[in-house]
N, C-alpha and C positions, 0 to 999 in steps of 0.2 A: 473847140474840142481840146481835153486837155490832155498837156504833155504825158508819154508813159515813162518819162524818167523820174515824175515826182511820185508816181504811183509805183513806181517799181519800190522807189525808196521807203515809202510806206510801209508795203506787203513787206521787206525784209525788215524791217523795225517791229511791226509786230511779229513776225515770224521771232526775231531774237529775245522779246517781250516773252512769247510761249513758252519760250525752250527757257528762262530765266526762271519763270514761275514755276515750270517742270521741277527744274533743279534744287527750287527751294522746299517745294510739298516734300521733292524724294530724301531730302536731308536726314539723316537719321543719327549725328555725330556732330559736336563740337571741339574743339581745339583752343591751344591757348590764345593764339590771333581770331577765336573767330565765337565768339560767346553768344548766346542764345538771348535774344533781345524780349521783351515782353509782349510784343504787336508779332511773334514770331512763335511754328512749333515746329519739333521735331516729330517725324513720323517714322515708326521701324520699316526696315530693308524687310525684304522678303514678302510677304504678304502685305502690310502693310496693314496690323491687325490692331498696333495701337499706336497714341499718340502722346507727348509731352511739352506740358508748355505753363505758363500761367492762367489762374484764374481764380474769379472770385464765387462762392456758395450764394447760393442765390436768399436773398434777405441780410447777405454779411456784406462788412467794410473792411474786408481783410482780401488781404491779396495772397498766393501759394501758390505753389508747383506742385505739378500735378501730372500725372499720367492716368488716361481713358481711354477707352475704347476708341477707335477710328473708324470702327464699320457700323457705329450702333448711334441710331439716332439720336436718342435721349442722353446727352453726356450723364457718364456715367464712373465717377473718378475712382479710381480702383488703389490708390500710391500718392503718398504726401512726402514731400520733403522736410518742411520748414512746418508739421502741423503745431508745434509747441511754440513756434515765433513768427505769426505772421507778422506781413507789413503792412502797417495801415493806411487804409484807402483801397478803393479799389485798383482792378486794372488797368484803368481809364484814368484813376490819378498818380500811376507809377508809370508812365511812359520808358525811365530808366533803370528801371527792376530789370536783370539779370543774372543770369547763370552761367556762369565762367569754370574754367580750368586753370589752373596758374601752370605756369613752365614747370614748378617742381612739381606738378599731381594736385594739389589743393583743388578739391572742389565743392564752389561755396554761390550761396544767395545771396544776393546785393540789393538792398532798397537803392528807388531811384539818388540817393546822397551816397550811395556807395558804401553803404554800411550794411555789415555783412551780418545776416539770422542767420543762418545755418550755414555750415562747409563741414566736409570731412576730408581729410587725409591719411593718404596708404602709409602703411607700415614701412615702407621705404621708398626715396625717391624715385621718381620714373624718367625713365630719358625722355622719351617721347609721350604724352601723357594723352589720354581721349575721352571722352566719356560719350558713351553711347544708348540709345535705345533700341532695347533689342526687340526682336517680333512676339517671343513671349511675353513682355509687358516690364522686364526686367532693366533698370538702367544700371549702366556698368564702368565702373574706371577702370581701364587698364593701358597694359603698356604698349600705344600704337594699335591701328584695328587688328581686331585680330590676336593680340598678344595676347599675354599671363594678366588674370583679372586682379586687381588689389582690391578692390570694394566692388561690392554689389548692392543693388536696393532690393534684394530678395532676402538678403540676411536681418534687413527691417523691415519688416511688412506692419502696415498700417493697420486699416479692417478689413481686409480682403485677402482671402487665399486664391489665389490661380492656378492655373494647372503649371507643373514643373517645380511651384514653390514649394519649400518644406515648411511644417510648425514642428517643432519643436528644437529638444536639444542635438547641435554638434560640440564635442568634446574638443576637437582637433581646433575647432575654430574660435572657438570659449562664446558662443551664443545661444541663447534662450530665446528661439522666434517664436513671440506670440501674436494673437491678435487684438486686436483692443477698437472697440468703436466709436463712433464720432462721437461729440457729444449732444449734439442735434445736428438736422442735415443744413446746419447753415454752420457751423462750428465744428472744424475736422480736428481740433485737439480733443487729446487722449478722453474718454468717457468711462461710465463706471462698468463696462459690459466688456470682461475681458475671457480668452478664450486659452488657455495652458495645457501642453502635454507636463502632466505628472510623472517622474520617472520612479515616485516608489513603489515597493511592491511589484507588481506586475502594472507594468505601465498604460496610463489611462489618459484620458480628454476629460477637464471638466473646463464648464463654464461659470464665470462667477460674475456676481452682481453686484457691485463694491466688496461687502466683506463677506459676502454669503454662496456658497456653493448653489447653484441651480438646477443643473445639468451633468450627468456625468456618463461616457459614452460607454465606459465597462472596458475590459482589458480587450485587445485584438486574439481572437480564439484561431488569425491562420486565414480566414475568408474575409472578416470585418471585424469590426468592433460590436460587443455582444447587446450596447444597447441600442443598435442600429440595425434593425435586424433587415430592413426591406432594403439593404445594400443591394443583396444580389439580385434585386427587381431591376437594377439600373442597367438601361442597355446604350452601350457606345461609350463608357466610363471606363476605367482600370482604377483601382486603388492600392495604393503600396504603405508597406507599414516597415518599418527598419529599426532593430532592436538589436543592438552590437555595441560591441566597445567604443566607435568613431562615434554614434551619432544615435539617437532614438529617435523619430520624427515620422512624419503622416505627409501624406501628398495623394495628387489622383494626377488623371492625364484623362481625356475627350481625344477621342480616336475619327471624332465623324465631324471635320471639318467647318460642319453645317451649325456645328453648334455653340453656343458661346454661352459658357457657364462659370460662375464662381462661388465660393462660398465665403459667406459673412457673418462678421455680428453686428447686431443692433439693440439700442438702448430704446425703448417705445416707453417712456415713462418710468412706470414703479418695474417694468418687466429689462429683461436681460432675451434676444434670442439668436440661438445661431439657424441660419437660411443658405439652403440654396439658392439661386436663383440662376431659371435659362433667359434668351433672350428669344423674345416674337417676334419678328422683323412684322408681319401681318397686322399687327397689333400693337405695334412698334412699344412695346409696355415690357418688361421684368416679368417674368411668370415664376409666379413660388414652388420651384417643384419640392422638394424638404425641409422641414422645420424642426428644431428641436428649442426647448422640451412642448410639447402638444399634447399629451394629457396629464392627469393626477398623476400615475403613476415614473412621470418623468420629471416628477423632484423628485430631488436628493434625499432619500429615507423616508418617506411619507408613514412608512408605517412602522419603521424604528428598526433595532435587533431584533433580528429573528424574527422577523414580520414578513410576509409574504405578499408583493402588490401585485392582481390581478385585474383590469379595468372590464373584464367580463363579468365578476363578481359584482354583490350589492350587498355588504359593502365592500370596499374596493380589498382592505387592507384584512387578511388573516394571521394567527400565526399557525406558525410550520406543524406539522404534526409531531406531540409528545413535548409541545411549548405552550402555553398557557398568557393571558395578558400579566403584563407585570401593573398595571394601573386599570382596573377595570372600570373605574368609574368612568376616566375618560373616554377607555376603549367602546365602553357605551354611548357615547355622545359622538362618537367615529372619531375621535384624534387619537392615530394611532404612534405618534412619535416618541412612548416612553419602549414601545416594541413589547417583547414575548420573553418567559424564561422558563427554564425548563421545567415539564414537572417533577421526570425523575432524574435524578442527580446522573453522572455517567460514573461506568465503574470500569477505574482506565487498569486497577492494578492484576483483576482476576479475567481481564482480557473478555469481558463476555459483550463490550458492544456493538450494536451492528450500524450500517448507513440505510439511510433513508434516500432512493432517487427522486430529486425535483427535478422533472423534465422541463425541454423549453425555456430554460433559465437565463434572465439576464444577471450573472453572477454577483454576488458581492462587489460589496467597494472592495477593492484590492489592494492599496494603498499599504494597509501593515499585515499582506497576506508574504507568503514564503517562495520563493519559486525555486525549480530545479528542473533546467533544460531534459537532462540525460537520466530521470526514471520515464518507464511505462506507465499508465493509466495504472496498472494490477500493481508496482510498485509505490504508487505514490499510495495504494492503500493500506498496504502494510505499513509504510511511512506513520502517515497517518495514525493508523494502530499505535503505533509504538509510542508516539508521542503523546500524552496523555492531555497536553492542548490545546489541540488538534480538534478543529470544530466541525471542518468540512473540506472537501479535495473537490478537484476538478482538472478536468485535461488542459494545459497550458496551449496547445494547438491541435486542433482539429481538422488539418486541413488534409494531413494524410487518409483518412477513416471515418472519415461522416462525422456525428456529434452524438451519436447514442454512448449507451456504456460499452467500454473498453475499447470505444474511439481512440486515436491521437494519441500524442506525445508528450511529453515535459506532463510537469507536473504543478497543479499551484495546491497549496494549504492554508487554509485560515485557522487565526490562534486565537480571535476574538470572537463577540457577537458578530452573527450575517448582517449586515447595513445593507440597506437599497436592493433589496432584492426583489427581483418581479418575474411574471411570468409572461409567454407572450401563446397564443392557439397552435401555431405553426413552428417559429423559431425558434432561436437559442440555444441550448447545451444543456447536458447535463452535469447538475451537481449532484455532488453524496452527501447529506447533512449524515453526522453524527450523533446516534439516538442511542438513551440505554436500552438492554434489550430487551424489555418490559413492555416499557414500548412500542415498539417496532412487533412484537408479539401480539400485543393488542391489536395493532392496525391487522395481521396478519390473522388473525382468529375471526375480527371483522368482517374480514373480507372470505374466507371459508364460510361463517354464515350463511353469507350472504347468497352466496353462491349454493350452496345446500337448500335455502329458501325458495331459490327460486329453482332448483330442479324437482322440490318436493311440488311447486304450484304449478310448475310445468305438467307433471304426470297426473295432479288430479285435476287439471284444469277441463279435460274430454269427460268426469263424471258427472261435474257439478253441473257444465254446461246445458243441458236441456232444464231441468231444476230449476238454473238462473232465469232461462228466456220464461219457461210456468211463472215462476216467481216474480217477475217484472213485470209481465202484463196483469197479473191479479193486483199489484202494487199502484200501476199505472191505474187502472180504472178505480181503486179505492181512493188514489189522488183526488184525479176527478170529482167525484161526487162532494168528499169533502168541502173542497175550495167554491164547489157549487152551491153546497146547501146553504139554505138560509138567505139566497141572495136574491136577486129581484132583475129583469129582462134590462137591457141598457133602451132608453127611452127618450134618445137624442135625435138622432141621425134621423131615422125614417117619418118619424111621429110628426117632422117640422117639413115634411116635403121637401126639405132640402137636400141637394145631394156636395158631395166633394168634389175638388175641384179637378175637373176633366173627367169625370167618372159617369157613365149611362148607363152603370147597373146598380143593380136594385139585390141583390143576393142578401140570405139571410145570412146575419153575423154568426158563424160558429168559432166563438173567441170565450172560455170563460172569463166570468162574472167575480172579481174579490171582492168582498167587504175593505170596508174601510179596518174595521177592527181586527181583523188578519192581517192585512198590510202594517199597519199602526205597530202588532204584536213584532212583527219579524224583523220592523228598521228599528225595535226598542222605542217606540212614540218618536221615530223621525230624530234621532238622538243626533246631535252634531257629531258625533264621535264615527258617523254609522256614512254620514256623508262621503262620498268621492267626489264631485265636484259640481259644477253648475253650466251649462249651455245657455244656447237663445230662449230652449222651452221653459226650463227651469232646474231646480234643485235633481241632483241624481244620489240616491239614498242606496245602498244598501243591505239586503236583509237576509233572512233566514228560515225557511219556514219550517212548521212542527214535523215535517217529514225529513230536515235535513236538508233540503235543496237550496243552496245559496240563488239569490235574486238581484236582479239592480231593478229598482224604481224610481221611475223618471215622472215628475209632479210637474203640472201645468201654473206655472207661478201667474199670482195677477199681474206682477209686473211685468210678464212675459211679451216681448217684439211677437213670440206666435201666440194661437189664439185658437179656439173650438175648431175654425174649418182645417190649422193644420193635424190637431190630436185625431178629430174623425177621421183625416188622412191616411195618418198614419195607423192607426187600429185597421181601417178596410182595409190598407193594401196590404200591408204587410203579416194580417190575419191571412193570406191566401198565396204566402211566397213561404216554400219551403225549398232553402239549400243551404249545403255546410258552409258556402260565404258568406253567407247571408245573416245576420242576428237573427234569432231567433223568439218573438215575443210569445209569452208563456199568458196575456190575461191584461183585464184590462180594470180600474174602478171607478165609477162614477154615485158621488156620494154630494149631492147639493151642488156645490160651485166648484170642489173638489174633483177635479180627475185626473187618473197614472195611471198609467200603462208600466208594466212587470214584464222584465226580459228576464233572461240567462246571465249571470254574472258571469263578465267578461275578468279573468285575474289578472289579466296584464295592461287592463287599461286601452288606451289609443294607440298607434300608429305613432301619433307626431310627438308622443311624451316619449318615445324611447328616439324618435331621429332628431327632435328638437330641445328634449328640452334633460331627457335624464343623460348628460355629459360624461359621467361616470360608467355607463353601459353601453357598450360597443356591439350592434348587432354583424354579424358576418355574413359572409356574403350568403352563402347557402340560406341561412333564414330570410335575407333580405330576399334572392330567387324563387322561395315558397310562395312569402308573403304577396310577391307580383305574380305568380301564377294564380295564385290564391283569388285575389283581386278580381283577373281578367276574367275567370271561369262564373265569378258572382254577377259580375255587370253583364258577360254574355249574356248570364239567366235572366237577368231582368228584360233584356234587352229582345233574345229572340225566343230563350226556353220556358219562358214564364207560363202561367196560366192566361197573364195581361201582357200586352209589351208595354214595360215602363222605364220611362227615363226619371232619372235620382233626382238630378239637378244640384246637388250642392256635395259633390264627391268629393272629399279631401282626406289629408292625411288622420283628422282630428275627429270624421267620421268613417274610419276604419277599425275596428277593434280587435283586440288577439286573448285568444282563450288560455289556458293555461299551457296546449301545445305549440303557443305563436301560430294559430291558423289564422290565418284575417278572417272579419265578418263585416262585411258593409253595415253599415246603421242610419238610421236618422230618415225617416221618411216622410217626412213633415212636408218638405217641400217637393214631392215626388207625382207626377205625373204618368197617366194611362195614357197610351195612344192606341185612335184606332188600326182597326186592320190597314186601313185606304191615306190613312195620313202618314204624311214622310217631316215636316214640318207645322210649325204654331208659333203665332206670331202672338203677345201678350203685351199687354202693358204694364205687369207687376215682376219687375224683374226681381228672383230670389235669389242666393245664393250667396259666392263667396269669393272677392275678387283675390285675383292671383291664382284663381282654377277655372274662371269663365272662360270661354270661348269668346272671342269678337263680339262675332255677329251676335248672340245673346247679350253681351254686356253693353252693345253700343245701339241694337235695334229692337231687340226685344223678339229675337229669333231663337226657336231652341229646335233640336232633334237629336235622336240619339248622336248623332255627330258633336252635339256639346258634349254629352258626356265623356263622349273618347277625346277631347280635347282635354276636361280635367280629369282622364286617366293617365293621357300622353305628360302633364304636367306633376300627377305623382310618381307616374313612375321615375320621372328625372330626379326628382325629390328623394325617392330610395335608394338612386344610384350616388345620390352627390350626398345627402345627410344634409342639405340647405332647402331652405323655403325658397319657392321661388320669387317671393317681395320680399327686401329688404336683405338676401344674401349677400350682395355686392354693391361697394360703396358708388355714392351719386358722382364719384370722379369720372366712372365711364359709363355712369346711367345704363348699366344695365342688369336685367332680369335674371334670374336662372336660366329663363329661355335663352335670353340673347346670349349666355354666357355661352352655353351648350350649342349654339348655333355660331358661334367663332369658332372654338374650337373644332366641333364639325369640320366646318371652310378648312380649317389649319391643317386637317388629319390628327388632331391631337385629342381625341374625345376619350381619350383613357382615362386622360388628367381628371376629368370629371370624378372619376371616383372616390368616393370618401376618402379621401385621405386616416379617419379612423380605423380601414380597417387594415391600414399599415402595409399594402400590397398583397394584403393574404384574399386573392380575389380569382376568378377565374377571368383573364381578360376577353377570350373571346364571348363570354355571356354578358360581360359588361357591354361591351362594345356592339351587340348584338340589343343590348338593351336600351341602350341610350341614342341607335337608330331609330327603333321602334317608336320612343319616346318623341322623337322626333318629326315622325310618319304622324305621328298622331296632333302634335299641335301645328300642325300647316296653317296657313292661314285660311284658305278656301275649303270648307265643310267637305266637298264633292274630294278634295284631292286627301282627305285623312281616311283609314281604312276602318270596314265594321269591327266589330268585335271578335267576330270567328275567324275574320283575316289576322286579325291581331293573335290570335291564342296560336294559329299554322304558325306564324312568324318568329313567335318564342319558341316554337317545336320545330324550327327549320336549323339546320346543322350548318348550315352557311351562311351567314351574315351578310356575305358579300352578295347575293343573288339577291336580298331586299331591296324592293325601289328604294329611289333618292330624294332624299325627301328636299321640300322648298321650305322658302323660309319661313319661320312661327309668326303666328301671329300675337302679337304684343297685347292682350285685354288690360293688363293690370298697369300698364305704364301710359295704355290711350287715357285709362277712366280717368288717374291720376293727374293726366297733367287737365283735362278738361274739366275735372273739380276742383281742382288746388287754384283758389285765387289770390294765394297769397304771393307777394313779390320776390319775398325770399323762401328756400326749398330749406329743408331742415333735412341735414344729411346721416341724423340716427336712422336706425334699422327700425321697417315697418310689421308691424305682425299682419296678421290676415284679419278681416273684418267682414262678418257673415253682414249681407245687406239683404235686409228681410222685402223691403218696398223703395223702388224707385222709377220713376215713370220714363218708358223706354220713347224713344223717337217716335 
């Protein structure tokens, strides 16, 4: 047995081991006897939120000091010392790299030789000298803890803002804080991506990309900065803006503990960006909650003086009303960066002219605008007046009196062209451009018109009414017979005893009959010019026929993946589906080997060209909330209102179409299935459709029922929420989906983040997050646990989101198929598009 006095001795050695190791983690301060070694780091008092010590970028042979986070998994270095003089080698080969304090205050970096890259020194000796790391991330010399600070590392900030720190100018201290980013993430000296408060004019943020302006935030209007407009979406933030004699400068604070956020720039190649980012502990990943700049119209003038940028518009850039292109050639070909001039001259001497309000404005560049604290809104506009070059006013803060006219305080004036000016749905301010009054009459006489127009079409709209309905239907059956005559019975389908695929009726086709030579006449002979674009079936033509009635015609190409049984398909089924989501086919031709089917011209195209692909057009949320009502009411029809119950099978964003009111219409029934009364499932071996919207069990067994289809409704609607595909949205770093994306966040409580980010926070959260439940509900994995369609339309009509089941996790179709088809060794991490698969033989 052995003695308890060697054990005793033990247990107190390591006990003194503990408390040794204690003392070292809680170290937060160096001294002249006691220097920060390289194998060593300091951690701030208090929380203990961050840390400082050496290290090396991962891919570099450079050694630095550094300070990161402490509570955040992923080092994450927020503060450089020596980013202009590393020491070469890594960490591992400077064992005698340190950070010391000298007796007089000197505080300097030492390569293992004792050769000093960086040191600074206070402005006067210190008796007792320290340098510390404090809990907000900020290292500091001063005199003794606790004492008068002489340097701080918040008056150099590297590429990151913290909360507490400032950007810009203090007066009193003679510094210009800006930010500047790495130069790649292995290389912390200075990069070309720097981030400036500008103090002229009314004072602005821009960011610049070596020698080029990129980004510029707009002056602070009192609430934010005007071209930030989804500030006040920010919850658990404060932002402070400070404009005085001492100091001009930007900062924010995080009021909720829980959160760990900063803001940065970065260099990503040919681009410059500044980012927020939070911290996922869940996910232990950087989550991008803000970006600038993120669309067109957040460069710097894109559409010149006196140009107006709207990313609602097509095109993006106009000019202002009673301004004219100054370069029309270009402004034809959309560059709009020589801007607008006026057309009628201003007539500043006999005092006649008036202002024009552009609401919602993210104001001019401000840079050589004029400011004056102490007029009124109503005096900056006699100001203005008076000044004869004086282009346009606006309220210098708005934070007493909303942002409409005769808001706010102070005053700003511009004496030049408007630069960079845009608008946004919801936000921003109002400006007064200055118009002669000729102009500003015109618009005004316009707009009387207009309004007389339509009270005159108002009052006779109750006489002509009965007239019109007489006159429609006489028009409607002379249609008819037309487009009939001369044509011949369609002699496919029945003649060959063959029927379509899942179909046991026999009903006669009541679908008219086109010629070839009326369709021929109304695409122009199929003129390329006539074309909108091309599918699986084939060429999609548009035309015109001699009554006026626009058409799309869709031709069965020979080299068409479909083929006769899906065109018969589609003519039967959807000759006997009438509803306003639904497209609408108007006729059918078969002429030899030649056959097209004639819809309703759709004017706005798809679905996926406005969420994927037209970047310049921002749909909002309201149209987005139609278009998903829109959606669920057409698939209900098919599903339980129909005259058949049919499932689609190939539902996506790209067979969704919008009329010239943005109402969806389902389309494409080629690959579209009848069930019977008794059947709930069907099991196939030719599986259609379109991976990244299949359901599982259909993609992996050759299972379908209307349960796939709500699985690729559950995955459009996510699609409408976020504005991403759900294959190839999110890079193969963390392999995952749309689904998968929406299904973290889900877990996190964080499923707001989901939303487009295009439409800049102008959204209603509880419908989003009401949405992207649903969405949810619907791609479950297990068919049984996703809800019908009539569940699904109560669910959008339920006023409480929280009362909706919870839904379980998605099921993954497009990343199973993916990995059990890809045999290739290595993955290729570009972004995938969608890929309609006509035939492939299920299990």
């Amino acid at each position: 047995m052995a003695s308890p006095q060697p054990r005793l001795l033990c247990v107190l050695l390591c006990l003194l081991s503990h408390l040794a190791a204690g003392h070292a983690i809680a170290r937060d301060t160096i001294t002249p006897g006691s220097p920060l070694a390289a194998n060593e780091t300091l951690v701030s008092g208090g929380d203990g939120n961050f840390a400082m010590g050496f290290f090396t970028p991962p891919g570099a042979n450079s050694t630095y000091l550094g300070v990161w986070y402490n509570k955040v998994s992923l080092r994450t270095v927020v503060w450089v010392a020596n980013r202009e003089a590393p020491i070469a080698g890594t960490v591992e080969d400077n064992p005698g790299a340190t950070l010391s304090v000298s007796a007089g205050g000197t505080l300097a970096v030492a390569a293992g030789n004792r050769t000093v890259v960086w040191s600074v020194q206070p402005a006067v000796r210190l008796a007792s000298p320290t340098a510390r790391i404090l809990d907000n991330g900020n290292l500091v010399l001063a005199n003794g803890v606790g004492g008068a600070v002489a340097w701080e590392g918040f008056d150099y900030p590297t590429d990151t803002l913290l909360p507490e720190m400032k950007l810009g100018i203090d007066y009193v201290k003679r510094k210009n804080r800006t930010l500047t980013s790495w130069k790649s993430p292995s290389d912390p000296s200075p990069g070309p991506v720097a981030m400036v408060m500008d103090t002229n004019g009314d004072p602005q943020v821009f960011i610049w990309n070596g020698g080029e302006k990129v980004w510029r935030s707009g002056p602070w209007d009192g609430f934010q900065f005007t071209g930030v407009p989804d500030t006040a979406t920010y919850s658990g933030f404060t932002f402070s803006f400070i404009n005085n004699a001492q100091e001009v400068t930007y900062s924010f604070q995080v009021h909720n503990a829980s959160i760990i956020s900063h803001l940065g720039v970065v260099s990503t190649g040919n681009y410059g960006l500044l980012q927020r980012s939070t911290w996922v502990e869940a996910a232990r990943t950087w989550n991008l909650y803000w970006y600038a700049p993120k669309d067109q119209c957040d460069a710097v003038s894109p559409c010149g003086p006196n140009g107006v940028c709207d990313t609602n518009n097509l095109p993006v850039c106009s000019c202002l009303h009673g301004f004219t292109p100054k370069t029309p050639s270009a402004w034809a070909l959309r560059d709009g960066r020589d801007g607008c001039v006026r057309s009628t001259p201003l007539d500043c001497r006999n005092g006649t002219d008036r202002f024009l309000t552009v609401r919602h404005a993210k104001v001019p560049d401000t840079e050589r605008s004029v400011v004056d604290m102490s007029l009124t809104l109503d005096q900056c506009r006699l100001a203005c007046l008076r000044n004869c070059s004086c282009t346009a006013y606006a309220s210098a803060n708005v934070s007493g009196g909303g942002r409409g006219a005769g808001a706010g305080n102070g005053c700003v004036m511009w004496t030049t062209g408007l630069t960079d000016l845009r608008v946004y749905p919801d936000f921003g301010q109002d400006l007064f451009v200055r118009l002669a009054a000729a102009d500003l009459e015109e618009s005004a006489s316009k707009s009387r018109k207009a309004r007389i127009i339509i009270a005159v079409g108002a009052s006779v709209a109750a006489l002509v009414f009965l007239l019109a309905v007489a006159g429609l239907l006489i028009w409607s059956r002379r249609k008819r017979l037309r487009r009939t005559a001369g044509s011949s019975k369609w002699s496919g389908s029945r003649s060959t005893g063959r029927r379509y695929e899942g179909s046991s009726h026999d009903d006669d086709l009541e679908l008219p009959i086109f010629d070839l030579g009326t369709i021929a006449a109304a695409t122009d002979g199929f003129s390329i010019n006539n074309k909108l674009g091309e599918g699986g079936f084939g060429p999609v033509y548009k035309g015109k026929l001699e009554d006026g009635m626009e058409i799309a015609v869709k031709t069965l190409s020979k080299t068409s993946a479909q083929g006769l049984d899906e065109f018969k398909n589609e003519v039967l089924l959807i000759a006997k589906l009438q509803h306003r989501n639904l497209v609408r086919l108007l006729g059918c031709s078969i002429s030899g080997q030649e056959r097209m089917l004639v819809y309703e011209y759709m004017a706005n195209k798809s679905l996926d060209y406005f969420l994927f692909e037209k970047a310049n057009v921002v749909l909002d949320w309201q149209v987005r909330y139609r278009i998903i009502e829109g959606i669920t009411r057409g698939l209900l029809y098919l599903h339980q209102d129909s005259r058949y119950r049919i499932i689609h099978r190939d539902l996506k964003a790209a067979n969704v179409l919008l009329d010239k009111e943005m109402t969806p219409k389902i389309s494409d029934f080629g690959m579209a299935r009848i069930f019977g009364n008794e059947e709930t499932e069907i099991n196939t071996r030719k599986v259609v459709g379109t991976y990244g919207y299949m359901s599982p069990e259909y993609a992996m067994d050759g299972i379908f029922s209307v349960k796939s289809d709500v699985f690729s409704y559950g995955v459009l609607l996510l699609e409408i929420v976020s504005g991403r595909r759900n294959r190839g949205a999110y890079s193969c770093s963390n392999n995952q989906s749309l689904l998968g994306h929406a299904w973290s966040l889900w877990n996190e409580e964080k499923s707001i983040e989901l939303a487009d980010e295009k439409m800049e926070g102008s959204f209603n959260p509880d419908e989003v997050l009401k949405c992207v439940r649903v969405g949810l509900l619907c791609v479950q994995e297990n068919p049984d646990d996703r809800p019908l369609m009539c569940q699904v339309l109560l669910m959008l009509a339920s006023p409480d989101a929280a009362s909706l089941p919870t839904p379980k996790q998605p099921g993954f179709a497009a990343r199973r198929v993916l990995m059990e088809t890809d045999t290739s060794s290595t993955k290729d991490c570009s972004v995938f598009d969608s890929a309609t698969i006509t035939m492939l033989e299920g299990r």
